[in-house]
C-alpha positions in Angstrom: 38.6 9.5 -18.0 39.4 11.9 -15.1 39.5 10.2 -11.4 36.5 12.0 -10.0 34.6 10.7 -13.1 35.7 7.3 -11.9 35.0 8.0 -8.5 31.5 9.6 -9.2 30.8 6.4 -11.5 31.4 4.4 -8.7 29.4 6.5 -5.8 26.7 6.4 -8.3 27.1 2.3 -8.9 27.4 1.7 -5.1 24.0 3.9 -4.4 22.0 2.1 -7.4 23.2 -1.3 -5.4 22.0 0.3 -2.3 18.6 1.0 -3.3 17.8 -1.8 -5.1 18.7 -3.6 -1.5 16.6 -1.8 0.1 13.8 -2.2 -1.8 13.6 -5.6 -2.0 14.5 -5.8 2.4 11.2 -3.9 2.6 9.3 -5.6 -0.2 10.2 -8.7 1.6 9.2 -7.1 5.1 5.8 -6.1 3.5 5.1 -9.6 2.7 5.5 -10.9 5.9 3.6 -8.2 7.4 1.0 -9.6 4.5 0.4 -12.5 6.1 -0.9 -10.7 9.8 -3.7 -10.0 9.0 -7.2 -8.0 11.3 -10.2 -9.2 10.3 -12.9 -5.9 11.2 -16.1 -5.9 12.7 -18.1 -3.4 10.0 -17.0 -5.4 7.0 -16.9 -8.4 5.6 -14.3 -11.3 6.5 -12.5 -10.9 3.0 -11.3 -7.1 3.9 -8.8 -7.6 6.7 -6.1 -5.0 7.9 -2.6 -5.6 7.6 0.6 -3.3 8.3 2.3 -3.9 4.3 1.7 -0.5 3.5 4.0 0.5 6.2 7.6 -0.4 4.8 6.4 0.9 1.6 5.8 4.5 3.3 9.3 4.0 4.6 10.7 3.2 1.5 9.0 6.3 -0.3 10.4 8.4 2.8 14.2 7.3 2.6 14.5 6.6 -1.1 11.6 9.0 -2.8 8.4 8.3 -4.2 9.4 6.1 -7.3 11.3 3.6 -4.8 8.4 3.4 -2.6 6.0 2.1 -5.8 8.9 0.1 -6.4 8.8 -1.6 -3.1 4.6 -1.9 -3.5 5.1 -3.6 -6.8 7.6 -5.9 -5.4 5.4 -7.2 -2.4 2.8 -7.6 -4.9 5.0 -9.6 -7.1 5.9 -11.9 -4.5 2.3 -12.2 -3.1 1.2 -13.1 -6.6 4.3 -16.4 -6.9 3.3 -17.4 -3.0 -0.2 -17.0 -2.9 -1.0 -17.0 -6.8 -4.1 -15.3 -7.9 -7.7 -15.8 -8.5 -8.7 -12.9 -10.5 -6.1 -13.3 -13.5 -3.8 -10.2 -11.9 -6.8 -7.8 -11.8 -6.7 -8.0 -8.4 -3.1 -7.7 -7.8 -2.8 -4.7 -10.2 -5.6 -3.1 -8.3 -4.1 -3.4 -4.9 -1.0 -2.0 -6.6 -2.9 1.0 -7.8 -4.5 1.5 -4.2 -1.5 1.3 -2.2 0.5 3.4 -4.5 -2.6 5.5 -3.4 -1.4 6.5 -0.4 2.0 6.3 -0.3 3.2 7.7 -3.5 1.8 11.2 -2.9 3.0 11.1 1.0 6.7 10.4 -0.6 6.3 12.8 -3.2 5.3 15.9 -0.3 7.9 14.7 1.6 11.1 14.3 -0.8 9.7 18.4 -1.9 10.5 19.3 2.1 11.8 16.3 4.6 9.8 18.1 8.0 7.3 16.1 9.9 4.8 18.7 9.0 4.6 17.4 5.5 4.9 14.2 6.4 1.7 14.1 8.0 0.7 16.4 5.2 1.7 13.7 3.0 0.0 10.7 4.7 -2.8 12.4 5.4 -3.2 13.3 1.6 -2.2 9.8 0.7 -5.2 8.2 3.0 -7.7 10.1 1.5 -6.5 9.5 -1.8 -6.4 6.0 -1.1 -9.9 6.1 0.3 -11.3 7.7 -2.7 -9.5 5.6 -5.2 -9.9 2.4 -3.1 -14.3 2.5 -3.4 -13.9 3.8 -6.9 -11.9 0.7 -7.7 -13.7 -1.9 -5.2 -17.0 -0.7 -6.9 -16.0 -1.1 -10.6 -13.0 -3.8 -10.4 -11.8 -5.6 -7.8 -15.9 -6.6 -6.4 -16.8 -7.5 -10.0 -13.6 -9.4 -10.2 -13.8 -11.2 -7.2 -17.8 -11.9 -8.6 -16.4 -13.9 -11.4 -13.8 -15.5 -10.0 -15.7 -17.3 -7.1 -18.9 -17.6 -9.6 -21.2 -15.6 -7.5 -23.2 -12.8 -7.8 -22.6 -9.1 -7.1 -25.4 -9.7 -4.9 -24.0 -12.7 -2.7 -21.4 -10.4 -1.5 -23.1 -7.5 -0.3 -25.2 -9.9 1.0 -22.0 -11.0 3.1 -22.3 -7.0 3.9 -25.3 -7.0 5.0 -24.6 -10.0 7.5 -22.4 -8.1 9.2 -24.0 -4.5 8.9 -27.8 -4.3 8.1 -27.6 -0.7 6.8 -25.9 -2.1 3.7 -28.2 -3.5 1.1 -26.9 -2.5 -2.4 -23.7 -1.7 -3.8 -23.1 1.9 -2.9 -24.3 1.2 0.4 -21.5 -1.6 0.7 -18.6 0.9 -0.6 -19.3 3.9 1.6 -20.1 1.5 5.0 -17.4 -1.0 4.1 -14.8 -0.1 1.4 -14.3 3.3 2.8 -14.1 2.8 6.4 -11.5 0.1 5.7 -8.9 2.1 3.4 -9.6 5.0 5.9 -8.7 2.9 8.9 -5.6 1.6 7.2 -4.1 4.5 6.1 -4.6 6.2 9.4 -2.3 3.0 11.4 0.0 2.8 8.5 0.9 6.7 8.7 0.9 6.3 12.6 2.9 3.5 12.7 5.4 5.2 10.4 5.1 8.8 11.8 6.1 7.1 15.4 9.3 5.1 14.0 10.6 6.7 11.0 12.9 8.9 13.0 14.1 6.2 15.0 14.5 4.2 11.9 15.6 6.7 9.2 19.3 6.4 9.8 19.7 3.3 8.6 19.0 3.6 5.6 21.6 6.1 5.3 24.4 4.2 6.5 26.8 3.6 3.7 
């Protein structure tokens, strides 16, 4: 075995070790940021805003997209052992699905061409992805999950919708006024938060 093969072995062994510190510094940081969370006047008290989605956009941005969901499925992970879980995972895997949502796609425009252009290209792409996929999955999983789990009817909570908006009464009603406006909201901060600092940021994740 030649010494650059030992060499690039090694480069290669150090950069795996790299990443997977990374990923778990920013899962970790996407816990905490978890924990802070907005509650918003259009919807109900159970959708509240918090920043997790931003190390996760990081993470897609410095290591590619496949680190990012890496980092999403970490947080989620260690949400699930601190918090546990209510809906038997369905929940969790759902939030996975949503987040990935948005920053997958931004990571994935990005790692093609690293310019701030498609960055916001990215995000913007990955907010209206996450929007879309975010009612389509409130409407047919996580709502009906959350139904069963606290043993209450669909109705009961868009009825908590209606407290808090009167122009929702029904399901669909609930998803565009509520569901839609909150995954919109989010990914618009998350991208600005991470569009403001990522330069600032970026080279440390490169240091070696």
């Amino acid at each position: 075995m030649s010494t650059e093969t030992n060499v690039a072995g090694k480069q290669m062994q150090r950069s795996g070790v790299k990443v997977v510190v990374q990923v778990g510094m920013l899962a970790a940081l996407a816990l905490i940021l978890m924990f802070f969370e907005i509650p918003l006047p259009f919807a109900p008290s159970f959708y509240e805003i918090d920043f997790s989605e931003v190390p996760v956009l990081i993470g897609c941005f410095t290591m590619g997209p496949l680190a990012g969901a890496a980092v999403e499925l970490v947080k989620i992970l260690l949400a699930l052992v601190l918090k546990g879980t209510t809906t038997a995972g369905v929940g969790e895997i759902a939030n996975f699905l949503i987040g990935c949502a948005l920053c997958v796609p931004a990571g994935i425009i990005y790692k093609r061409k690293r310019t701030r252009k498609n960055a916001l290209i990215g995000m913007a792409l990955g907010t209206l992805l996450m929007t879309v996929i975010g009612c389509v999955i409130n409407a047919y999983v996580l709502l009906p999950a959350y139904s069963a789990a606290f043993g209450m009817p669909l109705e009961a909570l868009v009825d908590m919708g209606t407290a808090v908006n009167s122009h929702i009464t029904s399901l669909p009603t609930f998803v565009v006024l509520a569901v839609a406006p909150f995954n919109l909201l989010k990914g618009i901060l998350a991208s600005g938060i991470v569009f403001l600092i990522y330069k600032k940021i970026s080279p440390v994740f490169k240091m070696r």
